[in-house]
N, C-alpha and C positions, 0 to 999 in steps of 0.2 A: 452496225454490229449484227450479225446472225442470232438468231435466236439459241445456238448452242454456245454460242461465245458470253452469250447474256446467263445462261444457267451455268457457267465455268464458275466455282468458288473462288473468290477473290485470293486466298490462299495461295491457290494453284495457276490462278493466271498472272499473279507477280511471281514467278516462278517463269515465266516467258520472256518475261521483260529485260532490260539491258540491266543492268546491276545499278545506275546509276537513275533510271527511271523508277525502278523498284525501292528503289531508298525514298524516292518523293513520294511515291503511290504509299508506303506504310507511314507515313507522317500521319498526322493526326490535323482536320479541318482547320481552315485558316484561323479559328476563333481563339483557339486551343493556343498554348503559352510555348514556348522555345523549347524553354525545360519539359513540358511533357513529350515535346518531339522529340528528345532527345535521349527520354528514360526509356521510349519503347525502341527507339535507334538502335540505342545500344547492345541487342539483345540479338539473338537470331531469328528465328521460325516467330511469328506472331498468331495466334490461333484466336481469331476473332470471333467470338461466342453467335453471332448472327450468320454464321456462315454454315454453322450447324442446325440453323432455323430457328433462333431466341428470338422472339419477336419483342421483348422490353416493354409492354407496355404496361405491365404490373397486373393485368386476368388472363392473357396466356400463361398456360401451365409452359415453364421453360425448362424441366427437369431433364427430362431427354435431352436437349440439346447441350444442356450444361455439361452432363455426363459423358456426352461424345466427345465434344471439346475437350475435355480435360483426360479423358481416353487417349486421344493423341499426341497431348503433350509431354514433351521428351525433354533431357538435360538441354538448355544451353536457349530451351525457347522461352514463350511469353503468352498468356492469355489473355485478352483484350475483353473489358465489358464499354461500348461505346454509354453513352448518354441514354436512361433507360432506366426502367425498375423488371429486373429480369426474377421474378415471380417461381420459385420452388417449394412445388407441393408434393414432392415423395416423400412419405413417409417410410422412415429404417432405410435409408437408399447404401447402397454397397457403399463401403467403407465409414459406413455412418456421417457423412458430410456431405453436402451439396457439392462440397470440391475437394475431394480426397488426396491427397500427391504423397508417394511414398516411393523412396529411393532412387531419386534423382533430385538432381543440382543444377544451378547457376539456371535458376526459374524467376520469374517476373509474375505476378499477378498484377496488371494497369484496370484503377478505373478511371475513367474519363470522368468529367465534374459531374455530379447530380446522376453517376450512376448509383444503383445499388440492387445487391442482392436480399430480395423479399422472401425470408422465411416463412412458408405458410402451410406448415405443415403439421399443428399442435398436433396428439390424440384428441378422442372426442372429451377425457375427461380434462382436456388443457395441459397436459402434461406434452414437454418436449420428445422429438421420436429424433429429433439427430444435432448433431454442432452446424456452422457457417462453413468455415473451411477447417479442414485439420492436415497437420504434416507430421507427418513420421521419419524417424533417421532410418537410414543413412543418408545425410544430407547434409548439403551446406551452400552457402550462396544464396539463398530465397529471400528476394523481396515481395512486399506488397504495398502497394501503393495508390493511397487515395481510396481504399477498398471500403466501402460498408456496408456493412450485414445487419439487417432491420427483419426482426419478426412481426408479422403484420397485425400479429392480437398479443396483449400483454398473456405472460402465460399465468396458468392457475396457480403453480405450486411449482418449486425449485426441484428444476428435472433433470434430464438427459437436454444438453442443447451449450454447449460454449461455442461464443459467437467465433472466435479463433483460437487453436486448439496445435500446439507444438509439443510434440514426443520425441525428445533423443535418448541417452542414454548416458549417464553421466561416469564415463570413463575416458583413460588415455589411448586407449586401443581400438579399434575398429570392432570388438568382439561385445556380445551382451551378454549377462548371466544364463544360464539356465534355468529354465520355466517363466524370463521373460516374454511378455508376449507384447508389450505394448510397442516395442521398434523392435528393428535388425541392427542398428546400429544408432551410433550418436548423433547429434545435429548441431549445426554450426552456422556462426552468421549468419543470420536471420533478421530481418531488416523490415518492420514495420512504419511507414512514412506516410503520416497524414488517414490516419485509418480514421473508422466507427464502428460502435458497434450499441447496436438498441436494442432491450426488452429480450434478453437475451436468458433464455429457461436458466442456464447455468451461469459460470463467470463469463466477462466479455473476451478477456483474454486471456489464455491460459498457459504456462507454457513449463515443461517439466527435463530435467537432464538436459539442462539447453546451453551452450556454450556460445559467448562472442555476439550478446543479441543489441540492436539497436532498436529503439521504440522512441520516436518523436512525432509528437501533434495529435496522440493516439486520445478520442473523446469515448467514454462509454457512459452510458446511462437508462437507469432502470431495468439493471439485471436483478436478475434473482440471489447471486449470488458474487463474490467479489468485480469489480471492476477489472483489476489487472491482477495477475498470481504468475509468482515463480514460484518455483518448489526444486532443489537441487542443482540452479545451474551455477554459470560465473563467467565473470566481464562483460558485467552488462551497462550502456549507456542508455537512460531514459528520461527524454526529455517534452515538456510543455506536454504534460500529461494532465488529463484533468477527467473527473466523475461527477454523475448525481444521480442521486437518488439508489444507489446499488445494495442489493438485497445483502449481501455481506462489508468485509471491509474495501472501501476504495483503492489503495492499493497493498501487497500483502506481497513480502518476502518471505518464507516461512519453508524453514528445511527442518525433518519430524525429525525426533531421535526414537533406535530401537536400541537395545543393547549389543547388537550384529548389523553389520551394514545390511541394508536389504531393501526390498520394494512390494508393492502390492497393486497385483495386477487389475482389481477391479479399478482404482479411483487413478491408475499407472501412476503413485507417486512412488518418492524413495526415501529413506530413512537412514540417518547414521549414528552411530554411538557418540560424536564427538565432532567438534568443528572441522573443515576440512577445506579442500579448495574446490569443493561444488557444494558448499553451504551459502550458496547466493552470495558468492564472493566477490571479492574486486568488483563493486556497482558503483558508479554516478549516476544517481537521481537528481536532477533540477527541474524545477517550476513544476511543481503540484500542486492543482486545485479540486479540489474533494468538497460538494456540497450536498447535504444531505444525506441518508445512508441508514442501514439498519444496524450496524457494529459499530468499527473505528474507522476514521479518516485514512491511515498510514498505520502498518500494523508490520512489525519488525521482531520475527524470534527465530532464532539460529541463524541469523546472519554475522559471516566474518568477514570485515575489511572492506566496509564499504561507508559512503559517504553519502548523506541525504540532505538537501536544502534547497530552501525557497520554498514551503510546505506552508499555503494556506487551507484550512478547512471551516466551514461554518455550516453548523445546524445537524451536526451529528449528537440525535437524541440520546441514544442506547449504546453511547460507548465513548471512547479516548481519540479525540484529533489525533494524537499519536500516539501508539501503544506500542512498547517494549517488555516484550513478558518471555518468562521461561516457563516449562512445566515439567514437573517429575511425572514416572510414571504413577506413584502414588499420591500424584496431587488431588486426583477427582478428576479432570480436565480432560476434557475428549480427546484432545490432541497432545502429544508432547515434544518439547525442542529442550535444548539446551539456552543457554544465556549467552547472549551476543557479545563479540568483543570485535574489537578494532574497530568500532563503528561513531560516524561523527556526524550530529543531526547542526543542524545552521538553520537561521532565517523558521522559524516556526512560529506561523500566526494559526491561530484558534478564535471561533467566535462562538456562541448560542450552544454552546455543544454539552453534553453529559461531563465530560471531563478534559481539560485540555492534554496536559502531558501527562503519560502513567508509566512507569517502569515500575511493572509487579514479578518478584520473583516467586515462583512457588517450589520450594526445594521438599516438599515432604517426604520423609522415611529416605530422601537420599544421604550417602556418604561423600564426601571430598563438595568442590565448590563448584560444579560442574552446571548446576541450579540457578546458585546464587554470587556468583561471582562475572557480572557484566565487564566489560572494557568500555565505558561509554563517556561522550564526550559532547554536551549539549553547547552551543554556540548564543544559542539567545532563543528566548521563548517570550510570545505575548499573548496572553488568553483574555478574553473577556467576557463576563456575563456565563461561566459554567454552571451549570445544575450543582454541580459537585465541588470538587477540589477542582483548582486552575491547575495545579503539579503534585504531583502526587510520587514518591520513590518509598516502595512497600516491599518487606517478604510478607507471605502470609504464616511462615516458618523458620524456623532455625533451620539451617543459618541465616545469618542474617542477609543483606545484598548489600554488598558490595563491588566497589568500582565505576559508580557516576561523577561524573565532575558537570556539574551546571553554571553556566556561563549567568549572564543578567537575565533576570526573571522579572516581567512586569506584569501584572495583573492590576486588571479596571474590572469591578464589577458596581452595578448597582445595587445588591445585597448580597452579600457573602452567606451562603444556604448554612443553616444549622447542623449543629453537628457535624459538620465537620468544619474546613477552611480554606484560606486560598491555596498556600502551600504547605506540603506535609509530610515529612518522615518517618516514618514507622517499619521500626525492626531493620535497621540500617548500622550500615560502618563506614566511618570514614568517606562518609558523602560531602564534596563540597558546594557551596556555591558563592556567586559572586552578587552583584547586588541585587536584591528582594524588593521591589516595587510595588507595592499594594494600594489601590485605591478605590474608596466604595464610599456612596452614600447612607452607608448603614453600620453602625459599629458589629465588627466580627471576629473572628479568629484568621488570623492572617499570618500565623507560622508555628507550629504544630513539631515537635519535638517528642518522639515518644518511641522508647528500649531504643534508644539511638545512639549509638557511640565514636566518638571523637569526629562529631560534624562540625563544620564549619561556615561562617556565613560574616564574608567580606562588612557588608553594607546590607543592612533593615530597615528599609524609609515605608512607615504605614500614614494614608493619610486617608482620616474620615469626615465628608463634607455635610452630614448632617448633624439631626441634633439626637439626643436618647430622645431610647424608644424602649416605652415602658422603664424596668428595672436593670435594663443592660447598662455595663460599667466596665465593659470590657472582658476579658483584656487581650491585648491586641497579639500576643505572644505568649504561647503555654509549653514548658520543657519540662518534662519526667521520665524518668528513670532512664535519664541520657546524659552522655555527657561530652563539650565541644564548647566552641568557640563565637560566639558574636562578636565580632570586631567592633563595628559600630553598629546606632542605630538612630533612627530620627522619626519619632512617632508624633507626630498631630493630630488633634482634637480638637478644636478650637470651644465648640460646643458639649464637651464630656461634661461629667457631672465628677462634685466633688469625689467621689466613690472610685474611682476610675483607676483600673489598676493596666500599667500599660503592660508588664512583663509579668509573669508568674514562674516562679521554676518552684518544682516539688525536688526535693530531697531527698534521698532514701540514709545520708548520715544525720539521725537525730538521737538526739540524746535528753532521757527525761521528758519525752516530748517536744524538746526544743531543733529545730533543724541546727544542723552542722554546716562547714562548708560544702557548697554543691559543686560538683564536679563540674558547673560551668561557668566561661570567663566569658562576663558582657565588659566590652569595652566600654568607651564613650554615648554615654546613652541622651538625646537630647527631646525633651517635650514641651507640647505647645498647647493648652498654656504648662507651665514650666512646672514640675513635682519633685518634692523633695527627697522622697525614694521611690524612683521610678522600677524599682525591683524588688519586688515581692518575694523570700524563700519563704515556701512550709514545708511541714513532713507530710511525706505520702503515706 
């Protein structure tokens, strides 16, 4: 070969080739798996990052070359990062991303195994100066695949910088508001497969006004802020998702409310008065593992009609394995949504965590039930060893929250934290649940009854495998100023002390001093060793 046939960009000399030779020429090295050959096959033009002079070794600067590359990628091609740490040190680079793509479709980002793009571009005081990649609508069709984005120093302080970063526009039409400025248009079909993303100034994945998205395999860890975020899209599939250590929540559905539909173009989210069909609608989420974390594991508010399970988390300090909350705008809360409905959690394990499950409504100074009226549908929850409450279903206001239905609830702890308990209702209506499983080597409060009205609880089995400690005597179960139903219940103590009261309910019908009937029915109550009133009423 000539020496100018040797300086021909690989690009442009498959481009000479027979069409059938050129399909084996853009394969991918023998090492390399069918299915990768087949993902860049698929595609047209392939724009291989080394042909614009990215030398991957992770100390060339590959900024330039990144930029040209993706300069010339057009609808219907593919950008190729072979085997390599391709090393981006621009700071503020046009479009604020290493890989900017806006208003073009049916694109491909391939990394080859053990590539990755090296953000290294903090400011000098550690703060973020851009995102990994970001995509803006109008668009539809974008994959990326195997893609990960790794900043090279952990950064100082939660900046500018989402490791992946999706803008559409959350409408039926081609057209966007006026004084949008974050897209031109919507985006669609967006296909995240086998990504990463590390140490990432802001969230790892970010993705807003986004319709029709699939995220499978996707790992983030040690961002600054959320691992995965939607904000306003819908029909989304996400699957074997996992986080640690993320400066916010793990993963976060969260559509804001304003009293006017609207958006804001600094942080490009959008807000609605009211649930809608781009309130993080229509989602399957399966297999999420969340470890560590500075918020929640799984964080759910304004979402309509979606479905979340197989949700383990462990070792979230400073917040809820799974948080379902609403906020008024007069609640105090930074943020505000509305209260999730149509939504159905399944398979939820919690470990070491601040609190396992929480569904806090905050309806303050609002009118109608907009706050505090959930659609929610828990399937089964296991927490063990919380700081806090194992389950928790709270307003902090009138009204109260209603519309939980909790499936079997187990909790293991090896002491139930003071002051409060395993499971607890507070300021509630017509919450139900099915059977209550508590077990702890320490006598505690393991169900929690308080301004709660017409709750229900199939089956109460408490079991304490030590012995007292100090002057505790229980009791295992306290219900005031509520009123509802215990079907059954089977408390064990084997080691209580005579004093041991297993049920307490306060009263508010008393007469004389004396309590009246309390507005709740315990069914069948059974203890071990065996008490002759295992049910306690006073006056409150």
């Amino acid at each position: 070969m000539t020496d100018n046939a040797a300086a021909l960009p690989r690009r442009s000399f498959l481009c000479l080739l027979p069409a059938a030779l050129a399909l084996t020429a853009c394969s991918a090295p023998v090492q390399e798996s069918r299915r990768d050959v087949r993902l860049v096959a698929d595609v047209g033009e392939v724009l291989d990052v080394r042909d614009f002079g990215a030398v991957g070794d992770g100390i060339h600067d590959d900024s330039v070359a990144i930029g040209n590359a993706v300069s010339e990628l057009k609808s219907g091609g593919a950008l190729r990062f072979p085997l390599g740490s391709y090393r981006f040190a621009q700071r503020h680079p046009t479009g604020n991303a290493a890989i900017s793509i806006v208003g073009i479709s049916d694109v491909s980002i391939d990394f080859d195994a053990g590539a990755e793009l090296l953000m290294d571009n903090l400011d000098v005081d550690g703060a973020g100066t851009s995102h990994g990649i970001v995509l803006r609508g109008p668009l539809e069709r974008i994959s990326l695949r195997n893609v990960t984005v790794r900043w090279a120093t952990q950064p100082a302080l939660r900046s500018m910088g989402d490791g992946i970063r999706v803008v559409g526009y959350p409408s039926e039409t081609s057209t966007v508001a006026t004084g949008w400025t974050g897209s031109q248009g919507p985006a669609a079909e967006v296909m995240l497969l086998n990504c990463r993303v590390e140490s990432s100034p802001q969230a790892g994945v970010i993705m807003m006004g986004v319709s029709d998205v699939t995220v499978d395999g996707l790992h983030v860890e040690k961002t600054m802020a959320d691992g995965l975020h939607f904000n306003a899209c819908r029909r989304g599939t996400i699957e074997r998702f996992s986080a640690t250590n993320t400066g916010d929540d793990g993963l976060a559905l969260v559509t804001y409310y304003s009293g006017a539909a609207g958006f804001d173009n600094a942080s490009e989210t959008f807000s609605f008065p009211a649930l809608g069909e781009w309130s993080n609608t229509d989602f399957d989420v399966t297999d999420v593992q969340v470890s560590g974390g500075a918020a929640n594991g799984v964080r759910l508010a304004g979402v309509n009609r979606s479905t979340v399970a197989g949700v383990v988390v462990n070792g979230v300090s400073n917040g809820a394995g799974v948080m379902v909350d609403s906020a008024s705008i007069d609640s105090g809360a930074g943020w505000h949504y509305v209260a999730s409905r149509g939504v159905r959690l399944d398979g939820l394990t919690v470990a070491d965590s601040q609190t396992g499950l929480h569904v806090l409504a905050r309806p303050n100074g609002s009118t109608g039930d907009s706050f505090s009226r959930f659609d929610l549908d828990v399937g089964g929850v296991t927490v063990s060893d919380s700081l806090s409450w194992s389950v928790l279903v709270e307003s902090i206001a009138n009204p109260p929250v209603t519309g939980v239905r909790l499936g079997d609830c187990t909790v293991a702890d090896t002491e139930i934290a003071q002051g409060v308990g395993a499971v607890g209702l507070q300021r509630t209506q017509d919450v139900s649940l099915g059977t209550v499983s508590v077990t702890s080597a320490k006598s505690g409060l393991a169900f929690s009854a308080d301004n709660s009205a017409q709750f229900r609880i199939d089956q109460l089995n408490v079991q304490v495998t030590g012995p007292q400690l100090g002057s505790e005597d229980g009791p295992f179960a306290v219900i005031q100023g509520s009123s509802g139903t215990v079907v059954a219940a089977d408390l064990v103590w084997q080691q209580a002390p005579s004093s041991w009261l297993p049920i307490l309910i306060f009263s508010d019908s008393c007469v004389d001093g004396s309590p009246g009937n309390a507005e709740v029915s315990v069914g069948t109550v059974t203890t071990e060793p065996p008490k002759a009133e295992p049910i306690y009423v006073a006056c409150r």
